[in-house]
N, CA, C and O atoms as a Maestro MAE file, in Angstrom:
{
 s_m_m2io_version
 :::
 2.0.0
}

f_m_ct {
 s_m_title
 :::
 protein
 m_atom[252] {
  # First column is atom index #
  i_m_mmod_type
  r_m_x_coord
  r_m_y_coord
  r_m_z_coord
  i_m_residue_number
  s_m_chain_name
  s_m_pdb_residue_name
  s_m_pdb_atom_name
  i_m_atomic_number
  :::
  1 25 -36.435 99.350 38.131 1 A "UNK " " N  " 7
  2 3 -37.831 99.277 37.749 1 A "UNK " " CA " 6
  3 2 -37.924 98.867 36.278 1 A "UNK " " C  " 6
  4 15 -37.040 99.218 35.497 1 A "UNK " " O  " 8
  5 25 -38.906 98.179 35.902 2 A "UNK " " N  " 7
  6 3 -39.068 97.473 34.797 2 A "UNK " " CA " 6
  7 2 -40.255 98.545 34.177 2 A "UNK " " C  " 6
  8 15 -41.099 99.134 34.852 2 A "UNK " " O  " 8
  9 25 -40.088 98.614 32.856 3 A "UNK " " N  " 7
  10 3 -41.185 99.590 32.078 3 A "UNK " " CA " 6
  11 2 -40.657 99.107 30.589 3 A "UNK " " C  " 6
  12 15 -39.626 98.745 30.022 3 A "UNK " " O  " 8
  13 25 -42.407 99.402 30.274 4 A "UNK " " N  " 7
  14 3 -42.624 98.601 28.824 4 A "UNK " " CA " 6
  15 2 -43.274 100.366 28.285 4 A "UNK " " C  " 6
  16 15 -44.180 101.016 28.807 4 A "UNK " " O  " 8
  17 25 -42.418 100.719 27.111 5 A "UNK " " N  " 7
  18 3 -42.361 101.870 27.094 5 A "UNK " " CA " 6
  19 2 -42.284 102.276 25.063 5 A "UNK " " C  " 6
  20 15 -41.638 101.639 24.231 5 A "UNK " " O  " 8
  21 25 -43.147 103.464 24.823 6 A "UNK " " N  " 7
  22 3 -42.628 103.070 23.425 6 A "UNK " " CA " 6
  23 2 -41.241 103.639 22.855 6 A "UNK " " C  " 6
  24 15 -41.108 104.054 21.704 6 A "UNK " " O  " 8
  25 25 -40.281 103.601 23.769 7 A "UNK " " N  " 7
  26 3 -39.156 103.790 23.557 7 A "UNK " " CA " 6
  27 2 -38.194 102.872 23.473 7 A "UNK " " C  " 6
  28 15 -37.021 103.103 23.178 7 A "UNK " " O  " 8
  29 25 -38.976 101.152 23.892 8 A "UNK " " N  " 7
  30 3 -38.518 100.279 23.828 8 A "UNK " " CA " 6
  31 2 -38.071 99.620 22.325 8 A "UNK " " C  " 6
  32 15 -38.223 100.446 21.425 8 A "UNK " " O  " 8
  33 25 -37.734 98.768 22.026 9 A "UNK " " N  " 7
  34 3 -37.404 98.556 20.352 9 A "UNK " " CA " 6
  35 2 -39.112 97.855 20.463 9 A "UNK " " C  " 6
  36 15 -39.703 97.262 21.366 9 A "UNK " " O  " 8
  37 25 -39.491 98.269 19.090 10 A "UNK " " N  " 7
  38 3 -41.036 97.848 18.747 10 A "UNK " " CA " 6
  39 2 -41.319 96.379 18.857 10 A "UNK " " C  " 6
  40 15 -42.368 95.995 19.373 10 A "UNK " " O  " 8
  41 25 -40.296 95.426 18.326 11 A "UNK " " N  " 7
  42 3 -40.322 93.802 18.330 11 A "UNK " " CA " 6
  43 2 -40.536 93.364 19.498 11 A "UNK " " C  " 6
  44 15 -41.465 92.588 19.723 11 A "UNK " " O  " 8
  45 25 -39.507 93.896 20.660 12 A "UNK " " N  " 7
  46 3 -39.878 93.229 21.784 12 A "UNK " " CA " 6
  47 2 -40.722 93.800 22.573 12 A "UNK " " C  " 6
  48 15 -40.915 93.219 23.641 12 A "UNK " " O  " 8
  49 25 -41.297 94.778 22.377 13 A "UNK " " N  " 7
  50 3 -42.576 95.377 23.275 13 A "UNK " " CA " 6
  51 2 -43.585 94.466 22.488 13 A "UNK " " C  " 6
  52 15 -44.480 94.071 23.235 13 A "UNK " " O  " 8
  53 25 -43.708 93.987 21.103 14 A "UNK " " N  " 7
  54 3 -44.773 93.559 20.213 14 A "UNK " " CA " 6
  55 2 -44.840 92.229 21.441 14 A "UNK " " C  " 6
  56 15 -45.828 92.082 22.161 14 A "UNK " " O  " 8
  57 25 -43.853 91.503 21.501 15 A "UNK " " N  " 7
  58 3 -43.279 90.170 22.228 15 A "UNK " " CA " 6
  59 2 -44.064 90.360 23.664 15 A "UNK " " C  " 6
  60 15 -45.105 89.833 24.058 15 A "UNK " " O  " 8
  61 25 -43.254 91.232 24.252 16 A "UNK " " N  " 7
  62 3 -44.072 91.654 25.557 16 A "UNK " " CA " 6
  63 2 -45.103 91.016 25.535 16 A "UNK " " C  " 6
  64 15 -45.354 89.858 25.867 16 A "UNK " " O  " 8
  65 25 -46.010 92.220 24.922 17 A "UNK " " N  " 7
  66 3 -47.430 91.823 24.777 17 A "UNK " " CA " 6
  67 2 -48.141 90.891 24.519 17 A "UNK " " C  " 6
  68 15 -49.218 90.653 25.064 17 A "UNK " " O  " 8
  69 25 -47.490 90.103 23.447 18 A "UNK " " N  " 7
  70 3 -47.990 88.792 23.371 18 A "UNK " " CA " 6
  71 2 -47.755 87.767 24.483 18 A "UNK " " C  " 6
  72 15 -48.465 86.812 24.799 18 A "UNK " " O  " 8
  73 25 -46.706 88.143 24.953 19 A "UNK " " N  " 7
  74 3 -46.680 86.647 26.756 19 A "UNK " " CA " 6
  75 2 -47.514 87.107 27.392 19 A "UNK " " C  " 6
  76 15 -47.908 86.470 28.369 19 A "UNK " " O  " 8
  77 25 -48.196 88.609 27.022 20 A "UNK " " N  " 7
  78 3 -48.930 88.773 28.714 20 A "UNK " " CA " 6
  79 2 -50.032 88.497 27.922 20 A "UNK " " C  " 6
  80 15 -50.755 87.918 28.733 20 A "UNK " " O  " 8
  81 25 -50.939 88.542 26.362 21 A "UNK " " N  " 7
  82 3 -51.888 87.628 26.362 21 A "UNK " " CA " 6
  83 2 -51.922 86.121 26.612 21 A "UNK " " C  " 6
  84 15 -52.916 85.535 27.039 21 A "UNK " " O  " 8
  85 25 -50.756 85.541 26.314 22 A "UNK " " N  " 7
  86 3 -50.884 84.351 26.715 22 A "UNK " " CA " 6
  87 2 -50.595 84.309 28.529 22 A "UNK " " C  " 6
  88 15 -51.595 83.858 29.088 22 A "UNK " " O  " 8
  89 25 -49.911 84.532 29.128 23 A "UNK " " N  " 7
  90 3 -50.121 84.612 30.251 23 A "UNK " " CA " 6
  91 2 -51.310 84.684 31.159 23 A "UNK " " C  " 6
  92 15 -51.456 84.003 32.174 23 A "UNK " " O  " 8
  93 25 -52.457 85.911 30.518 24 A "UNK " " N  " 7
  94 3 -53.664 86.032 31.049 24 A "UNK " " CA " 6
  95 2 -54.467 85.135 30.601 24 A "UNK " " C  " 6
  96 15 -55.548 85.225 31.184 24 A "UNK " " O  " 8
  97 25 -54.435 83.981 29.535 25 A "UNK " " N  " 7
  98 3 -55.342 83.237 29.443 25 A "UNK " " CA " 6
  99 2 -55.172 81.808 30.052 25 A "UNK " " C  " 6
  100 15 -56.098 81.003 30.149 25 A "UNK " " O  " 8
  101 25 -53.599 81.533 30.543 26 A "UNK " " N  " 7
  102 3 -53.653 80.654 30.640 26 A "UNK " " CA " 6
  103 2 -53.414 80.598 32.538 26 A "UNK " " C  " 6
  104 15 -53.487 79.582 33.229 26 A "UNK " " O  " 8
  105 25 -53.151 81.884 32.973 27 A "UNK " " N  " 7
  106 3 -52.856 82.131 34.571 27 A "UNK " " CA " 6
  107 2 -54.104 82.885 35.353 27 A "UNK " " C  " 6
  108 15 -54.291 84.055 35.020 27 A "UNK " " O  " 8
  109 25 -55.079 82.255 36.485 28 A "UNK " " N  " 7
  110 3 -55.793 83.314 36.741 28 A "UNK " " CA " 6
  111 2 -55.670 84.039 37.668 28 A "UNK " " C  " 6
  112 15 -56.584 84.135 38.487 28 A "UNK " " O  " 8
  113 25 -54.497 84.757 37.798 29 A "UNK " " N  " 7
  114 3 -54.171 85.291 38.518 29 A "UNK " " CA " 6
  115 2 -53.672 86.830 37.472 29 A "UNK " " C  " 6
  116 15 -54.161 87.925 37.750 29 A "UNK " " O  " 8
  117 25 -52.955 86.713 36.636 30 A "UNK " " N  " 7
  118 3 -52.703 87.419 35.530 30 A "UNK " " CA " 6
  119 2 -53.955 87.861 35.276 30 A "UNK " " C  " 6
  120 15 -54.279 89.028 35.496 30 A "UNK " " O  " 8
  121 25 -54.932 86.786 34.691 31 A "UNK " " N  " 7
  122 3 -56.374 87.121 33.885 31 A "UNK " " CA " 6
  123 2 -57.178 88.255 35.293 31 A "UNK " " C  " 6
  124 15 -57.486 89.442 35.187 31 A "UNK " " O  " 8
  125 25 -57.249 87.819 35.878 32 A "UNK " " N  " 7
  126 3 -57.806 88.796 37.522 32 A "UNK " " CA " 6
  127 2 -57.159 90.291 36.968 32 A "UNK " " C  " 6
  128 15 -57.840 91.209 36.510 32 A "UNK " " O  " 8
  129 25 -55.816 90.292 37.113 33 A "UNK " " N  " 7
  130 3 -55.113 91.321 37.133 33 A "UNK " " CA " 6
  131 2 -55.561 92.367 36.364 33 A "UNK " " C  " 6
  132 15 -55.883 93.513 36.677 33 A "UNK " " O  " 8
  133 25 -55.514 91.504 34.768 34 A "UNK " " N  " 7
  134 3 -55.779 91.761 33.434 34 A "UNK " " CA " 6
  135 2 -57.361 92.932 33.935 34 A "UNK " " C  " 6
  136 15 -57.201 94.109 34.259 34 A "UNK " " O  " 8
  137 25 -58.576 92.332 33.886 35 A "UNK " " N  " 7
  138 3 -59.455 92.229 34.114 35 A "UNK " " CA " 6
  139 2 -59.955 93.510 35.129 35 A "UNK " " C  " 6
  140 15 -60.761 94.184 34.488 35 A "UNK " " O  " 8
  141 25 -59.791 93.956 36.212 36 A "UNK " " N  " 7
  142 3 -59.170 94.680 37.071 36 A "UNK " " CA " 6
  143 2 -58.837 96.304 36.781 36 A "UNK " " C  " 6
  144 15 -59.321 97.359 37.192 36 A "UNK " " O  " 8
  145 25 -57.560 95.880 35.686 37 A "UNK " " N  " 7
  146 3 -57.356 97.169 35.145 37 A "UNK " " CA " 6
  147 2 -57.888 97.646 34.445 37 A "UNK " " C  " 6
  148 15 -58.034 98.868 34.477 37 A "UNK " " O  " 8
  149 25 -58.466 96.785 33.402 38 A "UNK " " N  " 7
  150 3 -59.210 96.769 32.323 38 A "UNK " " CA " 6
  151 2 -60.418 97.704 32.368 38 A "UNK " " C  " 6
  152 15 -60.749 98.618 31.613 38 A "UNK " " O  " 8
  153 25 -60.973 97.214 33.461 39 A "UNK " " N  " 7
  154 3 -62.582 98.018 33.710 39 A "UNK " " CA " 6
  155 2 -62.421 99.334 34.438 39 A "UNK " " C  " 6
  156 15 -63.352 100.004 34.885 39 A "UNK " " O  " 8
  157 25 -60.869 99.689 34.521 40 A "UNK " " N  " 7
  158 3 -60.374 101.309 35.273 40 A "UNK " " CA " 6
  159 2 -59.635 102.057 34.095 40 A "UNK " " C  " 6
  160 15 -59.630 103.282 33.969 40 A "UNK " " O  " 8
  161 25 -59.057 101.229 33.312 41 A "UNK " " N  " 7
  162 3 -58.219 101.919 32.185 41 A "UNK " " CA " 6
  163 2 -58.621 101.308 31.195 41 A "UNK " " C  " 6
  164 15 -57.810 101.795 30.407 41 A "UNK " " O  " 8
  165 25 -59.325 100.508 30.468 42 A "UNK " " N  " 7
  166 3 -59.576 100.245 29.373 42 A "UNK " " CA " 6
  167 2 -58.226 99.085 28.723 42 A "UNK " " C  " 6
  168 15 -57.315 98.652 29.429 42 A "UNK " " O  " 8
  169 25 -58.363 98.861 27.666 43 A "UNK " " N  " 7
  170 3 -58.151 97.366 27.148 43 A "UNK " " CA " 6
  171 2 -56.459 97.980 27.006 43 A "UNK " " C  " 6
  172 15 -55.818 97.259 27.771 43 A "UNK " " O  " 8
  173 25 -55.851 98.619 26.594 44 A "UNK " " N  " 7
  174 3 -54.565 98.847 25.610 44 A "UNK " " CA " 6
  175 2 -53.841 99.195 27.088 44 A "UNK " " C  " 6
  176 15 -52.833 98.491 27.137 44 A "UNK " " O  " 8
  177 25 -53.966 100.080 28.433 45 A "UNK " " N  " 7
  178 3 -52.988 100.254 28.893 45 A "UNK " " CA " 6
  179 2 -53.341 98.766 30.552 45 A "UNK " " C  " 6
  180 15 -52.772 98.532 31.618 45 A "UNK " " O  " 8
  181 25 -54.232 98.337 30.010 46 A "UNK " " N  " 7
  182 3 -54.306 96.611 30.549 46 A "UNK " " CA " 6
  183 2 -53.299 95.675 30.169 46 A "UNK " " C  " 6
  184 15 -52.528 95.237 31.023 46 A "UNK " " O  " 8
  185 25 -53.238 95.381 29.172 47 A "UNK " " N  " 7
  186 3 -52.408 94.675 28.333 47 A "UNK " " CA " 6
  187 2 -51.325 94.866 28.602 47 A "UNK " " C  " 6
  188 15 -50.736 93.814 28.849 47 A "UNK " " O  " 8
  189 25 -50.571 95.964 28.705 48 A "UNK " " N  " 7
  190 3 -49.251 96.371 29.133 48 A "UNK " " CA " 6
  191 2 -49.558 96.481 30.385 48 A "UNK " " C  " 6
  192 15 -48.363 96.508 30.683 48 A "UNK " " O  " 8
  193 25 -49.899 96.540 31.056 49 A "UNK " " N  " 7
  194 3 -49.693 96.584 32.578 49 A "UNK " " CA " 6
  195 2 -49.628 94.918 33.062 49 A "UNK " " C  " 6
  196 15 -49.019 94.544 34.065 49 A "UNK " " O  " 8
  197 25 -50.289 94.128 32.254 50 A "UNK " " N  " 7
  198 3 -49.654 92.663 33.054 50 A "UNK " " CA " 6
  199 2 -48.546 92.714 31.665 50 A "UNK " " C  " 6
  200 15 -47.595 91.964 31.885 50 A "UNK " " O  " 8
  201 25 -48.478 93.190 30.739 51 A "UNK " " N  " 7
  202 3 -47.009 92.918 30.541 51 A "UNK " " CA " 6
  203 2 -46.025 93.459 31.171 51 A "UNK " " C  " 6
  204 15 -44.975 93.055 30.673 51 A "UNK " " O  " 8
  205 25 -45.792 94.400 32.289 52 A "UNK " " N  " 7
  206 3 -45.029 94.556 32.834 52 A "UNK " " CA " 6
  207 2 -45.191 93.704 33.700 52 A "UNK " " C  " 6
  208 15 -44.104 93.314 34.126 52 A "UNK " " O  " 8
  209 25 -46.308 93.075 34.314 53 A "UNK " " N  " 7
  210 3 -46.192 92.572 35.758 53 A "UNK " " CA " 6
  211 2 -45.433 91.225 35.303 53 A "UNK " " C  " 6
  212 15 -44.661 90.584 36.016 53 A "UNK " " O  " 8
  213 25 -45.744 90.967 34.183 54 A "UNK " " N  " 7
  214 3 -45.134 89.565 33.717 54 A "UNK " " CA " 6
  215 2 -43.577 89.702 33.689 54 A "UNK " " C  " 6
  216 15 -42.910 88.719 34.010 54 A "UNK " " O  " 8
  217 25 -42.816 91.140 33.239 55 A "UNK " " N  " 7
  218 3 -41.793 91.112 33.302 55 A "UNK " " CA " 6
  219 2 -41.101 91.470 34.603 55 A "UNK " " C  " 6
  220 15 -39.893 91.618 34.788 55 A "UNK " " O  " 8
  221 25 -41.754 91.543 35.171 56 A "UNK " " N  " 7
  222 3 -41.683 91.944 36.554 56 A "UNK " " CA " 6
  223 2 -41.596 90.412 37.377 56 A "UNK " " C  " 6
  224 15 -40.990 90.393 38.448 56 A "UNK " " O  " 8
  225 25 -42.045 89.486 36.997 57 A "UNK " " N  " 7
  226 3 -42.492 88.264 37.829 57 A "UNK " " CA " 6
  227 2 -40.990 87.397 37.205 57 A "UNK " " C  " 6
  228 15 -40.102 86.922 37.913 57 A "UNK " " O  " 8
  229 25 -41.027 87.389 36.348 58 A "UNK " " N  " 7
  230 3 -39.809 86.990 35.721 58 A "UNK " " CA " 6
  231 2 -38.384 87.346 36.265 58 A "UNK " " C  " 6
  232 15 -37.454 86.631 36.637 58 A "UNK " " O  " 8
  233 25 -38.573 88.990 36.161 59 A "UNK " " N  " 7
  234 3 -36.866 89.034 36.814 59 A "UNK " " CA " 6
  235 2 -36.979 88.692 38.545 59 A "UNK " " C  " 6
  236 15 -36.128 88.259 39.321 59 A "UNK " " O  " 8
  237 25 -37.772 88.913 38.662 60 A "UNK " " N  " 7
  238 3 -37.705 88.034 40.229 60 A "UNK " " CA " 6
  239 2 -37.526 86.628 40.428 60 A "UNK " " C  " 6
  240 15 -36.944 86.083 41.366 60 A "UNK " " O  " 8
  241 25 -38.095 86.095 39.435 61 A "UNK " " N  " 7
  242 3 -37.854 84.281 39.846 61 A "UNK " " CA " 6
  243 2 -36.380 83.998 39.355 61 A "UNK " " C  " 6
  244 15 -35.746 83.122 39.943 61 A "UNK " " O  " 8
  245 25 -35.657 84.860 38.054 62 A "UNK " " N  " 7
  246 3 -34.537 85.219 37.567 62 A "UNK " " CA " 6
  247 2 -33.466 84.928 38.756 62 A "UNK " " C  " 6
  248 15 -32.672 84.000 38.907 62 A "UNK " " O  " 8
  249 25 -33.786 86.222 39.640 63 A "UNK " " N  " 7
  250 3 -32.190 86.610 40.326 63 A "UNK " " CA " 6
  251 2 -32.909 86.424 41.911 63 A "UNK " " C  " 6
  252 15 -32.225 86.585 42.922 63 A "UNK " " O  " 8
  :::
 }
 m_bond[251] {
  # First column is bond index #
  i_m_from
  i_m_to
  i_m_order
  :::
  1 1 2 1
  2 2 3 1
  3 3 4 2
  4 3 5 1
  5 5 6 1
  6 6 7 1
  7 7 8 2
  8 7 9 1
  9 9 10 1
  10 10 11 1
  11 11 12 2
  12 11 13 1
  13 13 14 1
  14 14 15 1
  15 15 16 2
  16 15 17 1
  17 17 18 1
  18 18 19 1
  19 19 20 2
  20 19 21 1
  21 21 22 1
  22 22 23 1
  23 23 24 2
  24 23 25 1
  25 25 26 1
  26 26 27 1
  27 27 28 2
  28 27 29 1
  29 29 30 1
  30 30 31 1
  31 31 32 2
  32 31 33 1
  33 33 34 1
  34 34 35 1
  35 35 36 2
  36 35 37 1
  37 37 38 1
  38 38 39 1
  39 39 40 2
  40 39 41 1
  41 41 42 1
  42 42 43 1
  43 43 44 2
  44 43 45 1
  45 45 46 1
  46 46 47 1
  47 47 48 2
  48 47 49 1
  49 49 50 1
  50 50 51 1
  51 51 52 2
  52 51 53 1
  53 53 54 1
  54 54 55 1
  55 55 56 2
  56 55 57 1
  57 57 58 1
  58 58 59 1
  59 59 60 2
  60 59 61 1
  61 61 62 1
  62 62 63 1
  63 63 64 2
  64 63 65 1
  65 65 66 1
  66 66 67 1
  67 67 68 2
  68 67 69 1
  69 69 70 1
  70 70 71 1
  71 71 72 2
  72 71 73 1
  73 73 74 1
  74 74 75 1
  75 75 76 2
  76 75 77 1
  77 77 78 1
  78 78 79 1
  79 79 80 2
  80 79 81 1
  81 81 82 1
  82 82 83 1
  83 83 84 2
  84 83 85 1
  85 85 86 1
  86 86 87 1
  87 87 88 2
  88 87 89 1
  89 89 90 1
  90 90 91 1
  91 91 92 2
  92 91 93 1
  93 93 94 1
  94 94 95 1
  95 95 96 2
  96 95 97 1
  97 97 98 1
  98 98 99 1
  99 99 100 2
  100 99 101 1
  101 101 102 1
  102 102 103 1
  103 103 104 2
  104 103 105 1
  105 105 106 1
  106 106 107 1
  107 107 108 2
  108 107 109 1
  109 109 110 1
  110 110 111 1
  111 111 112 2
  112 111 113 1
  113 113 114 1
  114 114 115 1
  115 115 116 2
  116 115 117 1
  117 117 118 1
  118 118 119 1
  119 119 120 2
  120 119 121 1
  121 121 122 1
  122 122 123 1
  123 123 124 2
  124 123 125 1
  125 125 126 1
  126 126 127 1
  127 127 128 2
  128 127 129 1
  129 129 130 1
  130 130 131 1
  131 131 132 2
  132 131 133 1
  133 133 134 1
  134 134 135 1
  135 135 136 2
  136 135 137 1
  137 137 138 1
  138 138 139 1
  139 139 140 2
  140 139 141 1
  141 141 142 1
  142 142 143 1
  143 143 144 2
  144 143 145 1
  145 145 146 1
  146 146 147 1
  147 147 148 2
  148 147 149 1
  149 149 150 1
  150 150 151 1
  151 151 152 2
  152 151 153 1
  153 153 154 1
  154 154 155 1
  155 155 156 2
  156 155 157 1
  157 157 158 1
  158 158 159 1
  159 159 160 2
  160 159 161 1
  161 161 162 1
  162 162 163 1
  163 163 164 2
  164 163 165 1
  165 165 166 1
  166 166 167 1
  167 167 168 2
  168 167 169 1
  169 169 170 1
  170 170 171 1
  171 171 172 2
  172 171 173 1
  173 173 174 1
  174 174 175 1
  175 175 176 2
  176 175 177 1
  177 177 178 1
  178 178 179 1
  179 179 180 2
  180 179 181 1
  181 181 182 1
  182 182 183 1
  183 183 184 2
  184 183 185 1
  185 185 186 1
  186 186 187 1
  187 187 188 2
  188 187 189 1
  189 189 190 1
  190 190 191 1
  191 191 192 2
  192 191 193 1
  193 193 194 1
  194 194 195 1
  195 195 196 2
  196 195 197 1
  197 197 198 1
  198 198 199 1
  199 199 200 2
  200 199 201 1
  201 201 202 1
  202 202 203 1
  203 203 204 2
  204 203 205 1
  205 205 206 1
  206 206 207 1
  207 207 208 2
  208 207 209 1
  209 209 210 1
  210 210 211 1
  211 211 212 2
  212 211 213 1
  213 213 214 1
  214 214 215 1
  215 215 216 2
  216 215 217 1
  217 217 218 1
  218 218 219 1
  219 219 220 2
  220 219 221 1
  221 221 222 1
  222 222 223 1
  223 223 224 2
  224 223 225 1
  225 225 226 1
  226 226 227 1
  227 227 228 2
  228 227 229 1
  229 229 230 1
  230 230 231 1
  231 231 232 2
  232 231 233 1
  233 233 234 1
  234 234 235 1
  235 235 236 2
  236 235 237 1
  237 237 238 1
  238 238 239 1
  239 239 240 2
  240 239 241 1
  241 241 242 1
  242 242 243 1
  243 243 244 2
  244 243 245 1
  245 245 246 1
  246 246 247 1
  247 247 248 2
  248 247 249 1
  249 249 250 1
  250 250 251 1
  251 251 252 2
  :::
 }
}
């Protein structure tokens, strides 16, 4: 299981986060996602939640 956690090193959780804004603006499928959570959890644990899904989508196309 993939988790974006603040136990992670701070740089690449910072990183994280930034592919999954770019991700949600430029995928609407992400942006849906984004969007979704957003209006159940609010903006900060949105953001990380398609950053996991993003890292999540990744190690799958990966291996």
């Amino acid at each position: 299981m993939i988790k974006v956690t603040k136990e992670e090193n701070k740089l690449l959780r910072w990183v994280h986060v930034q592919c999954a804004f770019v991700a949600m603006r430029s995928d609407e499928k992400f942006r849906n996602f984004y969007e979704r959570i957003k209006q159940r959890e609010g903006f900060q644990k949105a953001i990380v939640a398609t950053a996991r899904k993003l890292l999540t989508v990744i190690y799958a196309a990966e291996g």
